[in-house]
C-alpha positions in Angstrom: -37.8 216.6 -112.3 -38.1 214.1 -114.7 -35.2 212.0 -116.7 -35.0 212.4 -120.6 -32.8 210.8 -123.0 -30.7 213.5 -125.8 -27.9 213.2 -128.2 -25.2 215.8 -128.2 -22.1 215.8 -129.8 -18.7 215.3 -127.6 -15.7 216.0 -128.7 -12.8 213.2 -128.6 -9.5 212.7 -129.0 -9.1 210.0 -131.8 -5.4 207.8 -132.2 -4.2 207.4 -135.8 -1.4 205.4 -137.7 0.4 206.6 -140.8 3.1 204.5 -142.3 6.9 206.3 -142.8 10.1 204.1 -144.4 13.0 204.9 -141.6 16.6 203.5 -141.8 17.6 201.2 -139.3 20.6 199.9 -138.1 20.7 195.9 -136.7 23.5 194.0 -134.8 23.6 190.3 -136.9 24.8 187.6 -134.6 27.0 185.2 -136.3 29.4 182.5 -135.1 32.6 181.9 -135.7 35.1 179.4 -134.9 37.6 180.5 -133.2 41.1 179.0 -131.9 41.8 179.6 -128.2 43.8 178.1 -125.2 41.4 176.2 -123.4 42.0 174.2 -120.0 41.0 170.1 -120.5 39.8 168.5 -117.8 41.0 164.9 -118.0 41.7 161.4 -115.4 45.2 160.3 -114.8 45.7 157.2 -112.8 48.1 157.9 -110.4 50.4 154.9 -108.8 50.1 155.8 -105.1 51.7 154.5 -102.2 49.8 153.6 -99.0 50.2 151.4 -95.9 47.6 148.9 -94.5 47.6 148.5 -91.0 46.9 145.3 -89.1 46.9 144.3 -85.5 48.0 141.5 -84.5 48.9 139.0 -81.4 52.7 138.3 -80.3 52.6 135.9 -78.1 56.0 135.4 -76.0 57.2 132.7 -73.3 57.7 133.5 -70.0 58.1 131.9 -66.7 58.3 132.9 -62.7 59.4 131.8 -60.0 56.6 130.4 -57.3 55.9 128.4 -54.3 54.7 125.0 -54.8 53.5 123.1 -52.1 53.7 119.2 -52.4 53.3 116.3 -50.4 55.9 113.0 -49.2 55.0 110.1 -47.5 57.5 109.4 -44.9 57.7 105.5 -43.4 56.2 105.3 -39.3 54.5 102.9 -37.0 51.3 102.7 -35.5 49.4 100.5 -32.8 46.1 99.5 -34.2 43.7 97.3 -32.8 42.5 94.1 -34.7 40.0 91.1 -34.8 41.5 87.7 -35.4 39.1 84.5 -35.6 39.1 81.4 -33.5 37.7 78.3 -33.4 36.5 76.7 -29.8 35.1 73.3 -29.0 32.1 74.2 -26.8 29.9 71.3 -25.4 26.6 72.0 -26.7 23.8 69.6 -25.3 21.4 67.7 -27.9 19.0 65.5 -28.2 18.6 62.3 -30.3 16.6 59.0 -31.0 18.2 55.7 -30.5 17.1 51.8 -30.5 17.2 50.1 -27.3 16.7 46.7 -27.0 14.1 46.1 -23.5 14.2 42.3 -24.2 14.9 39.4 -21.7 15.6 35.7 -20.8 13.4 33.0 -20.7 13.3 29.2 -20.3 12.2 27.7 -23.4 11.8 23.9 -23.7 14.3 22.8 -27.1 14.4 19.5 -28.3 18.1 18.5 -29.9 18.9 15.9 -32.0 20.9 13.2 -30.2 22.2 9.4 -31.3 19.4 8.0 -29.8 17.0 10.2 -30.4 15.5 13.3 -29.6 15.8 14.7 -26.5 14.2 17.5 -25.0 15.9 20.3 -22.6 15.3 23.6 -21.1 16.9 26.2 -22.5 17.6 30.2 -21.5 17.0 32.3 -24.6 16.8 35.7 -25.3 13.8 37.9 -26.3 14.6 41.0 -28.1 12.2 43.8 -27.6 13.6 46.6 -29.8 12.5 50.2 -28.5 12.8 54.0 -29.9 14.3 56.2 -27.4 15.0 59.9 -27.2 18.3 60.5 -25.2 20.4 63.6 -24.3 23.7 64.0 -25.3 26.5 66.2 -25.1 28.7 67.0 -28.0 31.3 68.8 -28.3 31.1 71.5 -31.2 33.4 74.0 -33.5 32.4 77.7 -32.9 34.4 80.7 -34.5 35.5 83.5 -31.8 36.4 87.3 -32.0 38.7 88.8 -30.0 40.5 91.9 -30.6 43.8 92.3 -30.1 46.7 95.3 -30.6 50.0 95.1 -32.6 52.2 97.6 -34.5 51.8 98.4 -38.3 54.0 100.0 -40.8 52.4 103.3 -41.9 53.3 105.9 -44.5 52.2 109.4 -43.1 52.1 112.1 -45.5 54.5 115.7 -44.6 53.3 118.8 -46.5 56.5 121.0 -48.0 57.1 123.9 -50.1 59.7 124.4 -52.8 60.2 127.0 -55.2 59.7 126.1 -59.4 59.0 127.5 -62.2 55.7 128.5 -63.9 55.5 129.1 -67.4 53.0 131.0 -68.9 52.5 133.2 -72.6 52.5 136.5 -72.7 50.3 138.2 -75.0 51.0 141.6 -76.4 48.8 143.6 -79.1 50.8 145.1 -82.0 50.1 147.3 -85.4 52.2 146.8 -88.0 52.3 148.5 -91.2 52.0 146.8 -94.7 52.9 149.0 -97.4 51.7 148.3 -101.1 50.9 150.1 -104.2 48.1 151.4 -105.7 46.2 153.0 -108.7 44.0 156.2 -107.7 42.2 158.7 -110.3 43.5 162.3 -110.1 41.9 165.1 -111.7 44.7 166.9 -113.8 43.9 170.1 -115.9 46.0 171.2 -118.8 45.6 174.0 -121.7 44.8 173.1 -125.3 43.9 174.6 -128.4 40.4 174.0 -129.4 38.3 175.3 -132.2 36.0 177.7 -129.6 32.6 178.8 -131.8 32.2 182.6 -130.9 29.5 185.0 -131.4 29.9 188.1 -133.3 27.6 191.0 -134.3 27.7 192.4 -137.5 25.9 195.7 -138.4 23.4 195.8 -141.3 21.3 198.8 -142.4 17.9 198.1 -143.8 14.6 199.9 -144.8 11.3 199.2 -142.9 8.3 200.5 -142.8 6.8 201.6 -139.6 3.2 202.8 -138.7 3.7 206.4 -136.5 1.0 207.1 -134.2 -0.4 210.8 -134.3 -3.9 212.1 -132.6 -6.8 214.0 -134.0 -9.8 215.3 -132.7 -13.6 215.1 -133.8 -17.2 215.7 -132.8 -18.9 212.5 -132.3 -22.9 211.8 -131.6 -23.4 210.0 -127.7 -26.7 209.5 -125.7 -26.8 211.1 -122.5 -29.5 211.0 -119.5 -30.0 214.4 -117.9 -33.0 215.5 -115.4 -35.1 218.6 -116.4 -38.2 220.2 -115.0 -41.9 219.4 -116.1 -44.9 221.4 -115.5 -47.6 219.5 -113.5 -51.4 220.3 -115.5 -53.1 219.9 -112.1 -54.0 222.8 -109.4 -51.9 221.3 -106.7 -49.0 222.3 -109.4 -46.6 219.7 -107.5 
């Protein structure tokens, strides 16, 4: 088998146009105005009445009664022992240098005037010999003295006691009060009107057009088609 190429005419089915005039009937929108009741949408202020609350502190006075302890000094005697000073005079033994005088007599020959003359004479005169000694000696000296001794005292000593007095003290007590006041608050408020309302309308309107109407026809047309056919082989094997 071999493939060869052939024309052969097919028939096909072929979609034509041909124009008509038809009559058709439209629907024209057009607007209108129109007068209607409409609702309005509008802000009113509106006085409104409210109350703004606010805490606050009361304080109040009060008092009670409680025990109070407190203290007197009541007057009382006590022994006590003291120290009073003294002065003594105690001999105290001390030592000090003094002059002495280890001289002595002797006979001295001394001539004297006389009316006749001079006369000579034997006299006994003293020779001082002046001489530092250390000597002991007892003095008699001031010395101060403690020496304890009791007596009574006027004391104050303290009594505890309890009375009953007052205390004050505040109170404090948390309150809300209301202040009341007035204000302005938008509202929304709705109310009908009359308002020029544009409205569509359809009017009907014939006119003449020209349309294309499809119709179908048939007709032979030439196509190339591939087919297989069978060739004769020249040789002996005749494959």
């Amino acid at each position: 088998m071999v493939t060869e190429t052939c024309t052969v005419m097919k028939t096909v089915t072929e979609t034509c146009y041909r124009e008509e005039q038809q009559v058709k009937v439209i629907q024209v929108p057009k607007v209108i105005q129109v007068e209607k009741l409409v609702p309005y949408e509008y802000t009113a202020w509106v006085r409104v009445k409210k109350e703004d609350p606010q805490e606050i502190e009361i304080k109040t006075p009060k008092f009670r009664w409680v025990d109070q302890e407190y203290t007197i000094n009541v007057p009382g005697k006590d022994t006590v022992t003291k120290i009073r000073k003294r002065t003594e005079l105690v001999p105290t033994i001390k030592y000090c240098t003094v002059s002495e005088d280890h001289g002595c007599w002797e006979t001295k020959m001394v001539a004297t005037e006389t009316c006749g003359g001079c006369l000579c004479c034997e006299k006994r005169v003293w020779c001082p010999n002046i001489v530092q000694v250390t000597k002991e000696t007892t003095v008699m000296e001031k010395v101060c003295v403690e020496e304890p001794y009791t007596c009574e005292v006027a004391i104050c000593v303290p009594i505890k006691k309890t009375r009953r007095v007052k205390e004050y003290f505040t109170k404090t007590e948390k309150k809300v009060i209301k202040n009341p006041y007035w204000t302005l608050e938008p509202r929304k408020r709705t109310k009908m009107v009359t308002a020029c309302v544009p409205e569509t309308v359809y009017e009907e309107k014939t006119e003449i057009c020209t349309v294309k109407v499809p119709y179908k026809i048939e007709k032979q047309v030439p196509c190339t088609v591939t087919r297989q056919v069978p060739k004769e082989c020249p040789c002996a094997c005749q494959g």
